[in-house]
N, CA, C and O atoms as a Tripos MOL2 file, in Angstrom:
@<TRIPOS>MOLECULE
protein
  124   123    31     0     0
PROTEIN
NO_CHARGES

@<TRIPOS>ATOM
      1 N         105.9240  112.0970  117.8840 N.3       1 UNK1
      2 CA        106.8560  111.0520  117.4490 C.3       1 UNK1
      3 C         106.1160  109.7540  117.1150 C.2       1 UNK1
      4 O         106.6340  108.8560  116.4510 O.2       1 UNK1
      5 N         105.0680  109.7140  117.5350 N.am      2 UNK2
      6 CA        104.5650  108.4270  117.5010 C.3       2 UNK2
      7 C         103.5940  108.2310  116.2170 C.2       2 UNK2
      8 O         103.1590  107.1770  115.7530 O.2       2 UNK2
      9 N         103.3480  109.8060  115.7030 N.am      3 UNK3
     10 CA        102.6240  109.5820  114.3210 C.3       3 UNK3
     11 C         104.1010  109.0700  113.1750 C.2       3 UNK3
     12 O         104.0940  108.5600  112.0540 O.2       3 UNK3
     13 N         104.9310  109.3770  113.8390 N.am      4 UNK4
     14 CA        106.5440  109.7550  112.5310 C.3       4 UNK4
     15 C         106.7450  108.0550  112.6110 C.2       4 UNK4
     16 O         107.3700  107.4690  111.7270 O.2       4 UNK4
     17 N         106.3580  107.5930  113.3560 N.am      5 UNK5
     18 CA        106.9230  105.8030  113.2280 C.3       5 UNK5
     19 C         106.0260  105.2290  112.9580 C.2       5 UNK5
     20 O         106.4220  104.0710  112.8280 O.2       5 UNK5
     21 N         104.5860  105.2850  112.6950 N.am      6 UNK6
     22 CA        103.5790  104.8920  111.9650 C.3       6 UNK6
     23 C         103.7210  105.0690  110.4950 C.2       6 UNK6
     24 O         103.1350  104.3630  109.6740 O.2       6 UNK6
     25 N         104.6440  106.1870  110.1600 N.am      7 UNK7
     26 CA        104.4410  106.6380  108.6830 C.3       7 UNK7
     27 C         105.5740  105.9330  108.4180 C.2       7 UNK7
     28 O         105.7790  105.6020  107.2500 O.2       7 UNK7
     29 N         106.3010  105.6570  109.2140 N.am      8 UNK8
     30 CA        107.8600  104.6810  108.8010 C.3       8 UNK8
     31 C         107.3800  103.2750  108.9350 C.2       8 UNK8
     32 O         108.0000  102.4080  108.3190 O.2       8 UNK8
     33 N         106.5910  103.0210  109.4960 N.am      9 UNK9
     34 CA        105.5580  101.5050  109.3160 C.3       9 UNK9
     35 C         105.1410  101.5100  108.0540 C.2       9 UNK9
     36 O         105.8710  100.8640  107.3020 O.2       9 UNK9
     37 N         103.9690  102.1540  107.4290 N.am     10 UNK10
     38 CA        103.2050  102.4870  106.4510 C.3      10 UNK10
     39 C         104.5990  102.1140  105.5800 C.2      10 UNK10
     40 O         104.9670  100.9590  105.3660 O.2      10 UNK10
     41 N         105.2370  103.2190  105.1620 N.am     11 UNK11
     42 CA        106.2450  103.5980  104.3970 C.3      11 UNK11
     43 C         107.3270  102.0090  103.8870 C.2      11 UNK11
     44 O         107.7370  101.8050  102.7440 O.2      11 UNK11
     45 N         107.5820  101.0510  105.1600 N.am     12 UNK12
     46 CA        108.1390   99.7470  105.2670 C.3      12 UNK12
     47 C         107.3760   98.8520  104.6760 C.2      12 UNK12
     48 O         107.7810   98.2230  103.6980 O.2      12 UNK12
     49 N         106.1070   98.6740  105.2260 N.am     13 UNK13
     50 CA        105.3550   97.5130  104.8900 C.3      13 UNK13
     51 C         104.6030   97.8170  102.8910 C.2      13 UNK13
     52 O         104.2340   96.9670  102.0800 O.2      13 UNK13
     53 N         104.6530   99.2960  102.7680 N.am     14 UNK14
     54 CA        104.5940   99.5870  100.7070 C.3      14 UNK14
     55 C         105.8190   98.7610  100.3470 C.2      14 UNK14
     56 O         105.7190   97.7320   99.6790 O.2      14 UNK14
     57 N         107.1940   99.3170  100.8860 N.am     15 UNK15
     58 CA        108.6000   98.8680  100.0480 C.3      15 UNK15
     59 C         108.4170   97.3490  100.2340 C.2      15 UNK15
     60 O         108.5040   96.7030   99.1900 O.2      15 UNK15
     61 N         108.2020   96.7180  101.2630 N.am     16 UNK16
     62 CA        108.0560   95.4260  101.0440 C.3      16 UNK16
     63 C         107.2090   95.0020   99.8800 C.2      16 UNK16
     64 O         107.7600   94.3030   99.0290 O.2      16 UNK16
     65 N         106.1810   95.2660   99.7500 N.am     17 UNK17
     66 CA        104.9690   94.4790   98.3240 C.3      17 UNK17
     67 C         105.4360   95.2170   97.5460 C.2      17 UNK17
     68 O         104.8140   94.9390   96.5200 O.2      17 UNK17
     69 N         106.4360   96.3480   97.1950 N.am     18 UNK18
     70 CA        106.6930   96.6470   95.8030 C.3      18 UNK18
     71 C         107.5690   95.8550   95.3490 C.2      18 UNK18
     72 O         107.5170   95.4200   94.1990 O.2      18 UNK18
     73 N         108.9670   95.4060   96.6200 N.am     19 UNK19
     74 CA        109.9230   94.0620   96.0990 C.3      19 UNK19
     75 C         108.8340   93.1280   96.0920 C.2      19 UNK19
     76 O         108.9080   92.4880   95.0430 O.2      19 UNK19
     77 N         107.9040   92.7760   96.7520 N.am     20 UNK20
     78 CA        107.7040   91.7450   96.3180 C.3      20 UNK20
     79 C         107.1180   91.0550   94.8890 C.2      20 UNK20
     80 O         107.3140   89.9640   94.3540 O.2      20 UNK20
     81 N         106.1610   92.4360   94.4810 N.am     21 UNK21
     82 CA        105.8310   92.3800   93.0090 C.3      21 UNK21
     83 C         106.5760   92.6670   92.1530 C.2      21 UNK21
     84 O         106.2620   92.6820   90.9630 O.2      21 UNK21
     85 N         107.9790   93.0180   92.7150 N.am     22 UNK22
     86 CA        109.0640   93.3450   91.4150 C.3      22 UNK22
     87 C         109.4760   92.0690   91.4440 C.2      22 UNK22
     88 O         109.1020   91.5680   90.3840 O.2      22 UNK22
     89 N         110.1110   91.1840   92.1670 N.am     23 UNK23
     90 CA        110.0240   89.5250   92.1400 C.3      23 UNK23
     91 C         109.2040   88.9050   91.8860 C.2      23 UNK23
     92 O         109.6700   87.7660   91.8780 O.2      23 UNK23
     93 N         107.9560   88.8540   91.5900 N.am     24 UNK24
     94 CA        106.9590   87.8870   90.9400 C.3      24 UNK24
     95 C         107.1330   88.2900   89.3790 C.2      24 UNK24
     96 O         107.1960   87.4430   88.4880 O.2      24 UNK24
     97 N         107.2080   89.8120   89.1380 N.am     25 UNK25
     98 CA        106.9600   90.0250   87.8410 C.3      25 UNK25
     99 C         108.5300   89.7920   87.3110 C.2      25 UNK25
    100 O         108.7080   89.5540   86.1170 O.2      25 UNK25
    101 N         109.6300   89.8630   88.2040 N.am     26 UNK26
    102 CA        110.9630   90.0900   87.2090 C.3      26 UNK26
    103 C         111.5340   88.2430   86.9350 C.2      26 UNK26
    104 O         112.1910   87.7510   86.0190 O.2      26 UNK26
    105 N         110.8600   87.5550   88.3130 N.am     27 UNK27
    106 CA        110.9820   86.5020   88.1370 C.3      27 UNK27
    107 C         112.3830   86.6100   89.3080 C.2      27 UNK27
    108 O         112.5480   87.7100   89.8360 O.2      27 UNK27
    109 N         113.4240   85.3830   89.7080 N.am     28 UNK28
    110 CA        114.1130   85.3760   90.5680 C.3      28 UNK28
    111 C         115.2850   86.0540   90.4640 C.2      28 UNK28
    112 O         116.0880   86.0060   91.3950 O.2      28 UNK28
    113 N         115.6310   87.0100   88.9610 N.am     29 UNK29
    114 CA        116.6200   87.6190   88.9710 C.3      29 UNK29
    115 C         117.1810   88.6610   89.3830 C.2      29 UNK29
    116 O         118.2940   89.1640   89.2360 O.2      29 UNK29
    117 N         115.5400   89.1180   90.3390 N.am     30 UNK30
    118 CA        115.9700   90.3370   91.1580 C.3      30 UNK30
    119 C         115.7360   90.0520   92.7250 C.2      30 UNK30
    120 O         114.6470   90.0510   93.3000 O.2      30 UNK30
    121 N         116.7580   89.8570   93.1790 N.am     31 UNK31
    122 CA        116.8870   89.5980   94.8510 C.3      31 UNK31
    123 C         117.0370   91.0260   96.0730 C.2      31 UNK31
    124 O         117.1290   90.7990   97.2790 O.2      31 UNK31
@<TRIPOS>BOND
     1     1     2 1
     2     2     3 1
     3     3     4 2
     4     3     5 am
     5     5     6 1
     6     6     7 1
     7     7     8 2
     8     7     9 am
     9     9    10 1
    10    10    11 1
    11    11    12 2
    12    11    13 am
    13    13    14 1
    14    14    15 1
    15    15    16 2
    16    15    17 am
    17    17    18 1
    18    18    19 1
    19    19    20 2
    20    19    21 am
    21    21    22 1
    22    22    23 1
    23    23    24 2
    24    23    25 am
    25    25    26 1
    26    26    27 1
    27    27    28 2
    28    27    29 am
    29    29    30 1
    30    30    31 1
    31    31    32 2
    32    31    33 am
    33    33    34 1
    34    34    35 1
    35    35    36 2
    36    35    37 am
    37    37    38 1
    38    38    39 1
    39    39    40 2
    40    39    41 am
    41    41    42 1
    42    42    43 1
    43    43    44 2
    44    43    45 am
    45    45    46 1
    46    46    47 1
    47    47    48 2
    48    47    49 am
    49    49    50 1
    50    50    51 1
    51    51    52 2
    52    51    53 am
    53    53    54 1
    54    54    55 1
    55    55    56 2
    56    55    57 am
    57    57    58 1
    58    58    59 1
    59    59    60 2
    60    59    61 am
    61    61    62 1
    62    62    63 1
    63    63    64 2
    64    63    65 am
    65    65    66 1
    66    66    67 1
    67    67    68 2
    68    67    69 am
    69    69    70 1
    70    70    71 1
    71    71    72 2
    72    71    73 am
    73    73    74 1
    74    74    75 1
    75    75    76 2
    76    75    77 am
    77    77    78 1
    78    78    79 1
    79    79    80 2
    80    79    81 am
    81    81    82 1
    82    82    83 1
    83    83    84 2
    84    83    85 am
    85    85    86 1
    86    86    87 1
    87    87    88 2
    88    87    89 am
    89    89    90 1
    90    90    91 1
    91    91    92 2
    92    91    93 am
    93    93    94 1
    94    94    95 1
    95    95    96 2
    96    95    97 am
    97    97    98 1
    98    98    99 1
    99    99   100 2
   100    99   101 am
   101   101   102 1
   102   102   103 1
   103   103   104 2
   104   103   105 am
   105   105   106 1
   106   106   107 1
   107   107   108 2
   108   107   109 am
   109   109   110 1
   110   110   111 1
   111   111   112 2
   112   111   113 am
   113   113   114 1
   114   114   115 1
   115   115   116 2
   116   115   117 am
   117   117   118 1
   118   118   119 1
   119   119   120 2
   120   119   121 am
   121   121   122 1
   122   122   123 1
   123   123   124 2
@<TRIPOS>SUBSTRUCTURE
     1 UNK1         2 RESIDUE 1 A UNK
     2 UNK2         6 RESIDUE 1 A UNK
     3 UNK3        10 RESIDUE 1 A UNK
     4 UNK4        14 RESIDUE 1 A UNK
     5 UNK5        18 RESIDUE 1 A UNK
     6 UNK6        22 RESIDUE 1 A UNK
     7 UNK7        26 RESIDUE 1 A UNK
     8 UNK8        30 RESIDUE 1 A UNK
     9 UNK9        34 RESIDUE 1 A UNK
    10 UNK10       38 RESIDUE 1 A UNK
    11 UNK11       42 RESIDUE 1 A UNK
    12 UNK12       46 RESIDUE 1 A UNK
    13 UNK13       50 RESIDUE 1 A UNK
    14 UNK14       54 RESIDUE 1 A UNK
    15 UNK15       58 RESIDUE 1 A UNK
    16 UNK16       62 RESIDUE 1 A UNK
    17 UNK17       66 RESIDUE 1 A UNK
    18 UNK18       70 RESIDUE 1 A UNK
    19 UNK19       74 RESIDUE 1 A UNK
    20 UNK20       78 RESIDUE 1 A UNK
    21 UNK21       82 RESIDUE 1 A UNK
    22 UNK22       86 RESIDUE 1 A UNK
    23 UNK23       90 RESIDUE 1 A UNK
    24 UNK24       94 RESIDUE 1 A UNK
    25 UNK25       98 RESIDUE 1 A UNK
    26 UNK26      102 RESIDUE 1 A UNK
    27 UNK27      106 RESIDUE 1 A UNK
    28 UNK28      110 RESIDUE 1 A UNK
    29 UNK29      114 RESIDUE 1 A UNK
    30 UNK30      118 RESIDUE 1 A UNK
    31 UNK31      122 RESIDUE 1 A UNK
């Protein structure tokens, strides 16, 4: 179990910098 919530770490902290580069590049119209 403890590898399965590392990969849900991993997995969280990608989706974060992909919004975040979809907001730099889309500009503020995507929240």
């Amino acid at each position: 179990m403890k590898a399965a919530g590392r990969y849900v770490t991993i997995f969280f902290l990608y989706f974060l910098i992909l919004l975040f580069y979809a907001r730099r590049s889309c500009g503020e119209a995507v929240v």
